[in-house]
VOBA-1610 file (N, C-alpha, C; in pm, whole numbers, padded with zeros to 5 digits, always signed):
BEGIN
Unk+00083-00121+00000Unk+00000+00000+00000Unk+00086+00125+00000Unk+00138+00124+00080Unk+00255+00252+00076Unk+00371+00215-00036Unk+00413+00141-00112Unk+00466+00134-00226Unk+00396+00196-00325Unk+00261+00193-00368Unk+00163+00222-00446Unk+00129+00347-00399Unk+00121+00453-00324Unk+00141+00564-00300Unk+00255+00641-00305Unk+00350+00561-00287Unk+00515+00638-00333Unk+00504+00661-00459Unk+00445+00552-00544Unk+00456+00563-00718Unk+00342+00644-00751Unk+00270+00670-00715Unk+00160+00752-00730Unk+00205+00899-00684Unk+00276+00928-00604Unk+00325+01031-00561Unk+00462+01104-00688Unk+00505+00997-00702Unk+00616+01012-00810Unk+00605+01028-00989Unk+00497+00997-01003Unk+00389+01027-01075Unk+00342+01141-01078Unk+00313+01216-01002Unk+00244+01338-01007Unk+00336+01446-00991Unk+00492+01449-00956Unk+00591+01487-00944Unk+00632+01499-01078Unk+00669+01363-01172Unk+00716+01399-01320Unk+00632+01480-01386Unk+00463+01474-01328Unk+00411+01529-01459Unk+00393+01690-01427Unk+00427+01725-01295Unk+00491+01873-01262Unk+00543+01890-01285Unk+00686+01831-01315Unk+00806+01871-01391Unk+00744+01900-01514Unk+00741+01790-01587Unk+00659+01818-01746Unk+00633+01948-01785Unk+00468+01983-01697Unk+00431+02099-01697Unk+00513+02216-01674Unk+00607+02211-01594Unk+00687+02306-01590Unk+00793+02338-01686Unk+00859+02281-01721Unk+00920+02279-01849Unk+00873+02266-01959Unk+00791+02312-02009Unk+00674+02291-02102Unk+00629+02446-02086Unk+00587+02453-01948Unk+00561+02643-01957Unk+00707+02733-01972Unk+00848+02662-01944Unk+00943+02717-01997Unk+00999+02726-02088Unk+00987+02622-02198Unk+00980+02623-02320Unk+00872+02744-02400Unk+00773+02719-02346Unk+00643+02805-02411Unk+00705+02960-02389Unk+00751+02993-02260Unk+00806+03115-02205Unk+00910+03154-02286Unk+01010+03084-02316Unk+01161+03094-02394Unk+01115+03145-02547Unk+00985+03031-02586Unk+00987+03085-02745Unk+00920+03187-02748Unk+00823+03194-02643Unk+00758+03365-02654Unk+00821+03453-02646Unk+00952+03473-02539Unk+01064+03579-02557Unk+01136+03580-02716Unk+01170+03489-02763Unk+01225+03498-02877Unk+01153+03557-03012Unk+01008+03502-03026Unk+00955+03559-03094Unk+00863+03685-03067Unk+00778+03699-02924Unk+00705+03848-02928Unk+00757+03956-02873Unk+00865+03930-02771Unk+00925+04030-02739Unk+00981+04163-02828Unk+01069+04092-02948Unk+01119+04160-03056Unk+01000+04245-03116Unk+00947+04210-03116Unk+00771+04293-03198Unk+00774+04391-03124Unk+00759+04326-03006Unk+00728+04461-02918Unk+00819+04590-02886Unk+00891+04537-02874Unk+01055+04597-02919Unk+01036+04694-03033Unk+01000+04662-03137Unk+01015+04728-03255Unk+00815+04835-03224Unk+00802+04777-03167Unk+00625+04877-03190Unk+00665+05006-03170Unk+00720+05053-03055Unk+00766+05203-03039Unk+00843+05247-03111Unk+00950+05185-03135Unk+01065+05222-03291Unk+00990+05294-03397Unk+00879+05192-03424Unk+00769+05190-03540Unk+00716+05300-03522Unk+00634+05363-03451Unk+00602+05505-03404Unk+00661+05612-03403Unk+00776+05567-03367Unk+00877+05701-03358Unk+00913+05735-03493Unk+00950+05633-03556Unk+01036+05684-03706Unk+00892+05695-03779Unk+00777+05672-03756Unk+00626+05732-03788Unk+00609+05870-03793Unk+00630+05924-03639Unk+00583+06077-03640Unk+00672+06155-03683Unk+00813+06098-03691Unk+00952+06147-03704Unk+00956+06165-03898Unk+00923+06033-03919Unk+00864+06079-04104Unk+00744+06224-04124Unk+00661+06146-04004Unk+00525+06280-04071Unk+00622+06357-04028Unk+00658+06426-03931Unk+00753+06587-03895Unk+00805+06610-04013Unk+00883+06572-04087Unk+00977+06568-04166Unk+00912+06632-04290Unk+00774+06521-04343Unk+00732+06569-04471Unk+00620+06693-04432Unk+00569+06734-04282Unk+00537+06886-04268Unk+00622+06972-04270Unk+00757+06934-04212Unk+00878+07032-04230Unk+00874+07054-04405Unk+00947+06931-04472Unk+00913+06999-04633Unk+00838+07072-04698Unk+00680+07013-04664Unk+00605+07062-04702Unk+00570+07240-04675Unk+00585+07283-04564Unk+00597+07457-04505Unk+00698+07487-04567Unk+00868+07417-04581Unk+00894+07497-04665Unk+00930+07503-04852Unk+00848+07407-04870Unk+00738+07443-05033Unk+00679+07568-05015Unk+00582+07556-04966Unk+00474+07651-04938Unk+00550+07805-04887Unk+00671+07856-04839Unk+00677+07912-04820Unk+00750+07964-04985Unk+00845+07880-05004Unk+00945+07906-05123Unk+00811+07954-05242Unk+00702+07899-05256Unk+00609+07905-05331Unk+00517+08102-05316Unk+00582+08112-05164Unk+00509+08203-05149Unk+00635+08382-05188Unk+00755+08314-05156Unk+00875+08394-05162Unk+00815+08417-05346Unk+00818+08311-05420Unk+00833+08347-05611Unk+00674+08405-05608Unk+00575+08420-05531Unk+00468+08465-05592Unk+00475+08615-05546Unk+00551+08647-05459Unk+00592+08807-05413Unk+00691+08847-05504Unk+00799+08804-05569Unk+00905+08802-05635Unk+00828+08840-05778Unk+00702+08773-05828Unk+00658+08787-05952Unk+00613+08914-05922Unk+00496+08964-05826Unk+00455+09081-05807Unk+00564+09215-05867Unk+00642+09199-05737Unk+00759+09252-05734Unk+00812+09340-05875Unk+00836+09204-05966Unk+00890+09241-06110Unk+00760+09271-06202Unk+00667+09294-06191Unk+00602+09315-06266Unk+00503+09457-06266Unk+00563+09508-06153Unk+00505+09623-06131Unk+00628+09778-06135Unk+00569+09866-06202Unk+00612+09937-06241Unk+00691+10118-06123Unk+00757+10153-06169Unk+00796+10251-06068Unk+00698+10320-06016Unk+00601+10359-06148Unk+00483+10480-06126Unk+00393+10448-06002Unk+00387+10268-06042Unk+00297+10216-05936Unk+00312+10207-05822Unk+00413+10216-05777Unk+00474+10206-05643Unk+00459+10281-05572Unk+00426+10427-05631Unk+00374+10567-05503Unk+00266+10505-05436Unk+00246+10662-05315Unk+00132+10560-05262Unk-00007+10572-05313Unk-00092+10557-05243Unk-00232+10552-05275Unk-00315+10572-05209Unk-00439+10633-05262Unk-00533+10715-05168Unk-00647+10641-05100Unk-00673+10710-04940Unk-00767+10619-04928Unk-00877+10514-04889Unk-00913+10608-05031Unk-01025+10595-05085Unk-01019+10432-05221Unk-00895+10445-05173Unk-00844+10282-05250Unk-00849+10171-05182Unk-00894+10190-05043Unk-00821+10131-04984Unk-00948+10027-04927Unk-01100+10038-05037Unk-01203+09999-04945Unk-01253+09863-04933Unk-01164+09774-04975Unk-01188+09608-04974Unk-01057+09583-04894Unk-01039+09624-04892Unk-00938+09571-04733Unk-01034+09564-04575Unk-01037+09457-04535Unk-01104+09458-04417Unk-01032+09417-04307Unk-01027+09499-04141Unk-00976+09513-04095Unk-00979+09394-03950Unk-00936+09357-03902Unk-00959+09261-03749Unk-00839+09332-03664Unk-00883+09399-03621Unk-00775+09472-03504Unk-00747+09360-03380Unk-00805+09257-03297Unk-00782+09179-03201Unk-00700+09050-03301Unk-00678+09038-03445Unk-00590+08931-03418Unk-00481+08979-03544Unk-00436+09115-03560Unk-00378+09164-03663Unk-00375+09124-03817Unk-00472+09163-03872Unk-00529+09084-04010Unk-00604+09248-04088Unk-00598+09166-04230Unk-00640+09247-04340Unk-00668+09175-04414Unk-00749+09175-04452Unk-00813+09095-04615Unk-00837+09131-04721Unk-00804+09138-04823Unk-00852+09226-04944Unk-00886+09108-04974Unk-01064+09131-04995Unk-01131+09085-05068Unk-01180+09101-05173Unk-01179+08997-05313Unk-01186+09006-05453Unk-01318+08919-05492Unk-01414+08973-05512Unk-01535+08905-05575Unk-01528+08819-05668Unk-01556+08674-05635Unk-01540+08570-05719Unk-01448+08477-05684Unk-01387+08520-05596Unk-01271+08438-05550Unk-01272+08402-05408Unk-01362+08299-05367Unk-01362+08251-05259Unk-01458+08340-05158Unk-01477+08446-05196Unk-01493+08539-05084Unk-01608+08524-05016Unk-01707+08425-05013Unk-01792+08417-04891Unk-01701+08325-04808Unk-01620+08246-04832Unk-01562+08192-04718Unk-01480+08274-04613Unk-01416+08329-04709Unk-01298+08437-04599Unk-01409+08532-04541Unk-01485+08594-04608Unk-01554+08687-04525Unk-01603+08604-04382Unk-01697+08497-04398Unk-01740+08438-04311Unk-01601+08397-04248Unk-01498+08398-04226Unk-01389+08330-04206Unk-01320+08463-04104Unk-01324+08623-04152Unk-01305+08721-04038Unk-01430+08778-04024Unk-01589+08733-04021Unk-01699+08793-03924Unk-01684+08672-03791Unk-01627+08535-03828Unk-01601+08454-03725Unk-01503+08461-03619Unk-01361+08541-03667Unk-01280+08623-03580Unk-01329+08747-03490Unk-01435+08803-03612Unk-01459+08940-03522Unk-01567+08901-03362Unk-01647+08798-03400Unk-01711+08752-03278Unk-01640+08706-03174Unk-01548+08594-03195Unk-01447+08596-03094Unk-01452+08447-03082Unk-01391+08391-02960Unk-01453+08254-02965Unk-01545+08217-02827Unk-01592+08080-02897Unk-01543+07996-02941Unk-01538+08037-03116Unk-01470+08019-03172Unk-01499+08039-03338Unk-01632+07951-03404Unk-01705+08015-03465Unk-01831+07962-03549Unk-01733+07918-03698Unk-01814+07842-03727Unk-01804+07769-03847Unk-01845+07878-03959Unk-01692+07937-04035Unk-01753+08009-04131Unk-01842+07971-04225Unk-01884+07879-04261Unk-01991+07848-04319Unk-02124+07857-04278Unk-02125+07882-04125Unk-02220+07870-04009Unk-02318+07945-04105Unk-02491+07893-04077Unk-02566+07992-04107Unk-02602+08099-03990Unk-02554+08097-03868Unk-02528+08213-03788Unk-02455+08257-03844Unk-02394+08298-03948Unk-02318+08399-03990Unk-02383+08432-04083Unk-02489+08489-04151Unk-02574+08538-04237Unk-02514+08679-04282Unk-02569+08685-04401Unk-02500+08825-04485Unk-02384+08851-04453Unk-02322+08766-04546Unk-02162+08834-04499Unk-02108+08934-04639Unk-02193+08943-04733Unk-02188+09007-04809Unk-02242+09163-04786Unk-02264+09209-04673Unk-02332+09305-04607Unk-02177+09374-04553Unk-02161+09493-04600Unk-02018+09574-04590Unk-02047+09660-04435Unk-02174+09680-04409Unk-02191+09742-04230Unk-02111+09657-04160Unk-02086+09485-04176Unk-02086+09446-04078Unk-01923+09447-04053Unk-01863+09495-04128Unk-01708+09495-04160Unk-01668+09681-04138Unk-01547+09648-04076Unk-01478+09754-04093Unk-01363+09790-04167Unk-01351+09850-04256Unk-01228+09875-04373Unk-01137+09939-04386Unk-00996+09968-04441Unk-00915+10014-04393Unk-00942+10198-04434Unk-01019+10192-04533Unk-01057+10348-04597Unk-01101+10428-04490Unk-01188+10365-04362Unk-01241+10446-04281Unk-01196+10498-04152Unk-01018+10440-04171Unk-00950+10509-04060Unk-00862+10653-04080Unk-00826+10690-03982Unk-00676+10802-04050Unk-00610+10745-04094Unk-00514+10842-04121Unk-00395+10810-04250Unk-00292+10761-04198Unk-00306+10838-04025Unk-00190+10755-03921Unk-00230+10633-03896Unk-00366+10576-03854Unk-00350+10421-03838Unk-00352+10342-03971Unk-00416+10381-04078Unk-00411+10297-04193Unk-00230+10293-04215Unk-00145+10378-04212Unk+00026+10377-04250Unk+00045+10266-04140Unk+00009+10229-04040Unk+00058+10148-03888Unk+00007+10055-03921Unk-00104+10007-03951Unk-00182+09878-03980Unk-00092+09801-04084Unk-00053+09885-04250Unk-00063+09838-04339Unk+00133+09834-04337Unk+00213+09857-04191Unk+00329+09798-04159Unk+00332+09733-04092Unk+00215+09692-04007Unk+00290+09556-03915Unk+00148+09481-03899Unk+00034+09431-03947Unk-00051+09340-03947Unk-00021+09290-04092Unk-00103+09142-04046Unk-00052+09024-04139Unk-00177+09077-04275Unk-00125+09096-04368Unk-00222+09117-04496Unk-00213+09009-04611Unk-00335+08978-04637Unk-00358+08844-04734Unk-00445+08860-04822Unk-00447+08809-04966Unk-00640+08859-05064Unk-00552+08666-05129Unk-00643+08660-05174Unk-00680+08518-05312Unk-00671+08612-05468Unk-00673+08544-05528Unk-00676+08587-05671Unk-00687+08406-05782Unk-00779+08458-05899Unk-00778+08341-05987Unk-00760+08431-06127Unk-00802+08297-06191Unk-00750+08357-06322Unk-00848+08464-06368Unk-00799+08571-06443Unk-00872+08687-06480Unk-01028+08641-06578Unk-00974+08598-06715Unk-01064+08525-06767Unk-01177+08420-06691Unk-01094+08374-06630Unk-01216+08258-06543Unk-01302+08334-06475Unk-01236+08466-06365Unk-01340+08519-06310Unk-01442+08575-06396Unk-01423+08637-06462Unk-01525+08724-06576Unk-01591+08619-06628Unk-01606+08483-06618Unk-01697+08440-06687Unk-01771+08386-06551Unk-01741+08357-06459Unk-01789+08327-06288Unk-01842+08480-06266Unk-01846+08570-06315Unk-01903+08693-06267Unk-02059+08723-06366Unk-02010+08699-06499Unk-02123+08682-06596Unk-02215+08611-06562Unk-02158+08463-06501Unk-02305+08359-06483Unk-02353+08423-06335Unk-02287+08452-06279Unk-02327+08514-06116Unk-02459+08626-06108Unk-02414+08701-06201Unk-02489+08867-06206Unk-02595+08868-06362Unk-02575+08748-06406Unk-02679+08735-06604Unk-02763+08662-06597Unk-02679+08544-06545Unk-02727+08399-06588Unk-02886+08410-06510Unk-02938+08484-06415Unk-03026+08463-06316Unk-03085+08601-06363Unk-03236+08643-06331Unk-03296+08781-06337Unk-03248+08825-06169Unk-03197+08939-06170Unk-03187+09001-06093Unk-03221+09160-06093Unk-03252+09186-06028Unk-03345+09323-06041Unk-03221+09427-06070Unk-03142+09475-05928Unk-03073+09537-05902Unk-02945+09567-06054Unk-02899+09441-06095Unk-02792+09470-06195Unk-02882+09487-06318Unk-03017+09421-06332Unk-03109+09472-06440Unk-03086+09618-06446Unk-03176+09680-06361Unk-03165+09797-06378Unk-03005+09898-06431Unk-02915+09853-06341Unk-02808+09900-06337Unk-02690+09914-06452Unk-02744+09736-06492Unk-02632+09704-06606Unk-02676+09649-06702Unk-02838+09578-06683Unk-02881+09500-06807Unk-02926+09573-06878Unk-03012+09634-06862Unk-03065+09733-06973Unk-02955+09811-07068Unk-02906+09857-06971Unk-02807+09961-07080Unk-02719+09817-07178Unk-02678+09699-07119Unk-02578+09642-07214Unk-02677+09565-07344Unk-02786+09546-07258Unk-02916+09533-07409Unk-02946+09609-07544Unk-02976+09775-07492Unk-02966+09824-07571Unk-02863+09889-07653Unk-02721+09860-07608Unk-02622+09961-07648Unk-02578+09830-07709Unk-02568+09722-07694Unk-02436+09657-07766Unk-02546+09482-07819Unk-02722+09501-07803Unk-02785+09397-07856Unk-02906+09474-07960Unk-02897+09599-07951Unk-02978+09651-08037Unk-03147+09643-07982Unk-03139+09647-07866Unk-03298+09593-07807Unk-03355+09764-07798Unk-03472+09725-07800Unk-03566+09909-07785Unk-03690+09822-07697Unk-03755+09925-07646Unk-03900+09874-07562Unk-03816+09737-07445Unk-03772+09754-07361Unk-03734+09655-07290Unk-03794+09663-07182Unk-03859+09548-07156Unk-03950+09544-07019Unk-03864+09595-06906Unk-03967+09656-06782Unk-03912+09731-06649Unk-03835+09617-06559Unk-03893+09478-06598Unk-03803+09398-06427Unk-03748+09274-06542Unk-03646+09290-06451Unk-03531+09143-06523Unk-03647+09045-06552Unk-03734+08961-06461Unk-03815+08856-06488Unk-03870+08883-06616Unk-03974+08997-06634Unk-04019+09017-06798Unk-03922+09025-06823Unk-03816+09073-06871Unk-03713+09038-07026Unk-03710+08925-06954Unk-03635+08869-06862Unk-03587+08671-06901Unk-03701+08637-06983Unk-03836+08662-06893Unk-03966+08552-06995Unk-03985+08563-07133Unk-03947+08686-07155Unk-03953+08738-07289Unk-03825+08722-07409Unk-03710+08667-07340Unk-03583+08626-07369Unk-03479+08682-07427Unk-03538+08838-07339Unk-03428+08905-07369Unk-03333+08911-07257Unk-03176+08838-07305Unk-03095+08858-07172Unk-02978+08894-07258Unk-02909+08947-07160Unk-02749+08997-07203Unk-02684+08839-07208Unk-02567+08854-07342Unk-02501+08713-07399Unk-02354+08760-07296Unk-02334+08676-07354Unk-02135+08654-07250Unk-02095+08788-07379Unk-02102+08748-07453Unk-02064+08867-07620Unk-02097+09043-07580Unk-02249+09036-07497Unk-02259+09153-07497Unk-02198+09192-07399Unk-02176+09137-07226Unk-02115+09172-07159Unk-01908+09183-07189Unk-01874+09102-07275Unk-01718+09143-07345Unk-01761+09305-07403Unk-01848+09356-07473Unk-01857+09416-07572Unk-01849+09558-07518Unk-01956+09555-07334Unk-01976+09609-07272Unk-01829+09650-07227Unk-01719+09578-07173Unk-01630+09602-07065Unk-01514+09637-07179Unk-01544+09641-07322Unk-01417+09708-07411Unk-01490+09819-07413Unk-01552+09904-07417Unk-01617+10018-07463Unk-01558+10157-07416Unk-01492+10217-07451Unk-01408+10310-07416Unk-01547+10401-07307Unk-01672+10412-07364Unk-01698+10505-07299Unk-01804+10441-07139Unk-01760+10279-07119Unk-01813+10243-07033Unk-01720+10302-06870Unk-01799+10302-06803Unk-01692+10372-06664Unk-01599+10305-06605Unk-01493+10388-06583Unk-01404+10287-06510Unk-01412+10396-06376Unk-01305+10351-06249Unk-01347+10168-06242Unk-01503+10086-06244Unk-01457+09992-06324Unk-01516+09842-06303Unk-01618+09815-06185Unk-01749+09758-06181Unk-01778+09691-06092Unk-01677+09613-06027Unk-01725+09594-05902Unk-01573+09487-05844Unk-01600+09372-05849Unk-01737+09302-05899Unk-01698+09159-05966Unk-01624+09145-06103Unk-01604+09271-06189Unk-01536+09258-06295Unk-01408+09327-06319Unk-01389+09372-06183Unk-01325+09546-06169Unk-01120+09419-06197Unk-01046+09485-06225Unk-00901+09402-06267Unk-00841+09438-06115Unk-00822+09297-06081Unk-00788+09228-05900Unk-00716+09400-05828Unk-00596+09415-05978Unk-00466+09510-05879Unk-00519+09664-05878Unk-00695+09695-05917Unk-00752+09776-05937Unk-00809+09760-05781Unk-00817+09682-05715Unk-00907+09661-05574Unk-00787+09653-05475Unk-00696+09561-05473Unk-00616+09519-05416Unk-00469+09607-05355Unk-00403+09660-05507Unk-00307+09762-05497Unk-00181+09661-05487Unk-00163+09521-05511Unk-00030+09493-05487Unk+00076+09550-05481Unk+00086+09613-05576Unk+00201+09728-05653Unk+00219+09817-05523Unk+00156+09832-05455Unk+00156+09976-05333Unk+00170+09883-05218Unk+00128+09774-05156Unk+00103+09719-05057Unk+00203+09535-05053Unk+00246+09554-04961Unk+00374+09438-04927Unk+00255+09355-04908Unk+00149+09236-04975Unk+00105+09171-04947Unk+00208+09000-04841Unk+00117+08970-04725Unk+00226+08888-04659Unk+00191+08755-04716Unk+00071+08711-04767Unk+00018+08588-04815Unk-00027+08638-04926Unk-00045+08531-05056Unk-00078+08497-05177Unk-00179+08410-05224Unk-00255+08394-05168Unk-00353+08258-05244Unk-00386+08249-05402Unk-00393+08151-05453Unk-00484+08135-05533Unk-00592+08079-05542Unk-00674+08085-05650Unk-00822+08031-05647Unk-00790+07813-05693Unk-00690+07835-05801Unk-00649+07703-05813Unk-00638+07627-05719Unk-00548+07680-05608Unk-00471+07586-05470Unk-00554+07612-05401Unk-00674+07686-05386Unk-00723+07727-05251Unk-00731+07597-05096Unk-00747+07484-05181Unk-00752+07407-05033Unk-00598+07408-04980Unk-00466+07385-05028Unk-00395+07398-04990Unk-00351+07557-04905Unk-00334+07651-04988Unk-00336+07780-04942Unk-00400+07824-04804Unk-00514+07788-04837Unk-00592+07790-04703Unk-00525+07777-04565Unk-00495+07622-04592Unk-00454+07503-04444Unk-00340+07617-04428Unk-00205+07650-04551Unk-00104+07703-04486Unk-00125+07862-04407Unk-00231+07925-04449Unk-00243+08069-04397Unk-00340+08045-04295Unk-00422+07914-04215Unk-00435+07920-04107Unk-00276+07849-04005Unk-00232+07820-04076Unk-00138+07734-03983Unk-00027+07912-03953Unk+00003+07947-04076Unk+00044+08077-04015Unk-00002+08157-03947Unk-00126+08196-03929Unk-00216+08268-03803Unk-00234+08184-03638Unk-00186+08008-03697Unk-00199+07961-03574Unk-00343+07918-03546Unk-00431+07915-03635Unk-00558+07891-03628Unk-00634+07788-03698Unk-00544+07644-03738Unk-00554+07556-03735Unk-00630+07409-03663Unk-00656+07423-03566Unk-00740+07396-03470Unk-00866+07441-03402Unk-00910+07581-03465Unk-00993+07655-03468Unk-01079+07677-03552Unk-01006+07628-03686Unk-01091+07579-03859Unk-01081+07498-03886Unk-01144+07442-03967Unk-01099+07331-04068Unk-01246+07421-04174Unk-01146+07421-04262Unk-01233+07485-04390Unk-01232+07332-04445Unk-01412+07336-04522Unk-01422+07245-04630Unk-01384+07219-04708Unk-01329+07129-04835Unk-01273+07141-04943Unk-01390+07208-05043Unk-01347+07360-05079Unk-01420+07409-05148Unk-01438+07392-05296Unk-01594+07451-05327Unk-01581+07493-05462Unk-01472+07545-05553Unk-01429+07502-05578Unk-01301+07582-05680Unk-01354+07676-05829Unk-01377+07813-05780Unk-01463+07843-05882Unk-01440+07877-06010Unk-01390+07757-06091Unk-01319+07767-06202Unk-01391+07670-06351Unk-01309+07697-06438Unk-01366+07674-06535Unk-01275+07619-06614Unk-01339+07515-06670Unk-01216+07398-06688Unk-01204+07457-06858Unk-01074+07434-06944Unk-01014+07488-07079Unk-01109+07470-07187Unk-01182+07388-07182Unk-01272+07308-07235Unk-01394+07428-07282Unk-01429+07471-07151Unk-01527+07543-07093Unk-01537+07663-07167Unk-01371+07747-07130Unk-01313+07842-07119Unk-01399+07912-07297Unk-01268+07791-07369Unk-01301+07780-07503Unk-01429+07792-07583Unk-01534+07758-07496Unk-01699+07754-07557Unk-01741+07910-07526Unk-01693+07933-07410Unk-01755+08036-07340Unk-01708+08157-07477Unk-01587+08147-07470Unk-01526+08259-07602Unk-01538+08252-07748Unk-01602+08135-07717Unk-01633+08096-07854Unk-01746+08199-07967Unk-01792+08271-07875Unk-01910+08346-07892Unk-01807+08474-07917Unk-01716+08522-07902Unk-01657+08632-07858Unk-01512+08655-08016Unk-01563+08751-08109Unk-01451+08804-08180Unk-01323+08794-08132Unk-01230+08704-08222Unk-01078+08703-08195Unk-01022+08834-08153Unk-01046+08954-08218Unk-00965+09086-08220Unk-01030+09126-08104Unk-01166+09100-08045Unk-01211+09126-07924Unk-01143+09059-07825Unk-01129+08983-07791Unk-01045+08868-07688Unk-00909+08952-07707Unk-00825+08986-07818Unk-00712+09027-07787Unk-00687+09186-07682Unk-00821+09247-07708Unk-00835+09361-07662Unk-00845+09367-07489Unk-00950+09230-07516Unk-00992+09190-07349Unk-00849+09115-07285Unk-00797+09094-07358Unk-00627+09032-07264Unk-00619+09176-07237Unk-00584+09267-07334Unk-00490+09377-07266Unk-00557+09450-07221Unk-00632+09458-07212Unk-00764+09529-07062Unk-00699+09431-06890Unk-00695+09315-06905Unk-00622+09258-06809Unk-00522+09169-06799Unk-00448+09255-06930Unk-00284+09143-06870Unk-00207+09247-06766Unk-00264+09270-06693Unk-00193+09323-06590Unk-00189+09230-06492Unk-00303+09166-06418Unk-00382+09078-06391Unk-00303+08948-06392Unk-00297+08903-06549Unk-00218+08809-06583Unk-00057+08772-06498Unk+00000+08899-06559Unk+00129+08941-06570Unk+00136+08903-06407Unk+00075+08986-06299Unk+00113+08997-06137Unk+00130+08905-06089Unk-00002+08794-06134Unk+00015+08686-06048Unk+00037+08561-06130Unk+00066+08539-06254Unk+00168+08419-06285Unk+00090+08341-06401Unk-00057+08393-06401Unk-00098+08331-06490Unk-00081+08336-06653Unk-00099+08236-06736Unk-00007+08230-06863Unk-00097+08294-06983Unk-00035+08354-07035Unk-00158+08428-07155Unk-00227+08322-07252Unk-00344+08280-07258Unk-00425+08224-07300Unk-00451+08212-07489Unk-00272+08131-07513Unk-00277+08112-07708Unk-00387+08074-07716Unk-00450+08008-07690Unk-00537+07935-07775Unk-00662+08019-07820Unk-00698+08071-07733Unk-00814+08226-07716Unk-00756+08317-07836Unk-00639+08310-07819Unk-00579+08505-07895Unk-00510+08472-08032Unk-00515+08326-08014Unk-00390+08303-08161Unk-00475+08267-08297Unk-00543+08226-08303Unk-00674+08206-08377Unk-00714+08083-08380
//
């Protein structure tokens, strides 16, 4: 009996051993193989954020080098005469944010309900509203803005040396046809009166033209893309320009004013991200990927298609100034025949 309990005892002894060496084996190959993983997981992370750093480091300075040649083009393309200063009464699309040192020259057609909504959301304060917010209503409403025209001459000289100043710009041609469908394409009372009628009868030959945009649309009389070109060569039409058609460095003043940012209408989602990241207000926006309000070559081409060659050449040099400032390429295909 007690023999048969020794072996029974000895028995249950090997197969503890077993088990135990069995969980040390299991232990040994788990060090060999998961440890190393784990080992490498933080490595993995590091040379992760250490890559992203790297390609934001590149990337800012793209974006800056991008921004050095678009001041550099200005620069050379503007003339001595232009360089005096300017009055002003020039000065009235510049809008002002005194609490976070900012200026905007805003250019119709080019983005500009975003940025507007983008400093009426600064001027409230925070938390920041979503410039898109429909709490931000009428931002096309100039009361609700203050501009640089309506200060003295001593703070407008102080402002326009040490706050950060920025406008967008697109292509000249593109806007003028984004301004045509904006202010034609639709009956609108206000430019009826103002601008349709007269470009009806002066450059479509119309007489008896009904009193409200709706009668002429129903009646189908509307101004063509042809009559509005026909309109804006006309020596004896007024200058300046409406400022949806008015030529950018006619609103803006590059030539007079050290702009600190450059956008374009092309890059705008990029542009954007970098001129909040320069204000530091990155975390405070995130703009949508916008409309890009452009018009693809294709487009361009139909749109002018309607429009006399020797006219188009006239309408470049009405705005190759335009062209010339900010980089865009003169349009052969339009002017060459």
């Amino acid at each position: 009996m007690k023999i048969l309990q020794w072996r029974q005892i000895l028995q249950w002894r090997q197969i503890l051993q077993w088990r135990q060496m069995l969980q040390w084996r299991q232990m040994l190959q788990w060090r060999r193989t998961v440890l190393p993983i784990l080992w490498l997981v933080p490595i993995s992370v590091m040379l992760w954020f250490h890559v992203q750093d790297m390609s934001q480091q590149r990337r800012a300075l793209e974006m800056r080098q991008v921004q050095t040649e678009r001041k550099e083009m200005i620069k050379s393309a503007c003339s001595e005469e232009e360089l005096l200063q300017i009055s002003s009464f020039s000065l009235k699309h510049l809008i002002v944010d005194d609490d976070h040192g900012l200026l905007y020259c805003y250019v119709p057609k080019v983005a500009t309900t975003h940025w507007k909504g983008f400093m009426l959301s600064l001027k409230q304060g925070e938390p920041y509203a979503d410039p898109t917010s429909k709490s931000l209503r009428n931002v096309h409403d100039k009361s609700r803005f203050r501009t640089l025209d309506m200060l003295p001459k001593t703070e407008i000289k102080a402002k326009l040396m040490h706050y950060t100043k920025f406008f967008f710009v697109s292509d000249p041609f593109n806007r003028l046809i984004s301004a045509f469908q904006n202010k034609f394409e639709q009956p609108k009372e206000l430019i009826y009166a103002k601008y349709g009628k007269h470009i009806l009868q002066h450059y479509n030959n119309e007489s008896n033209l009904p009193q409200t945009a709706v009668e002429a649309f129903e009646s189908g009389k509307r101004v063509s893309f042809n009559n509005f070109i026909q309109f804006l060569l006309d020596p004896k039409t007024k200058q300046p320009f409406d400022p949806h058609w008015r030529q950018i460095q006619q609103l803006c003043h590059p030539c007079q004013i050290q702009y600190d940012f450059i956008g374009l209408q092309e890059t705008l989602d990029e542009d954007a991200e970098q001129l909040l990241s320069i204000l530091k207000l990155t975390k405070d926006f995130k703009f949508p990927h916008a409309y890009k309000n452009m018009t693809s070559s294709d487009s361009v081409l139909q749109w002018f298609s309607q429009v006399p060659l020797n006219d188009r050449k006239k309408l470049f040099m009405l705005y190759k100034k335009d062209f010339k400032l900010f980089g865009y390429r003169r349009p052969d295909e339009l002017l060459d025949g």
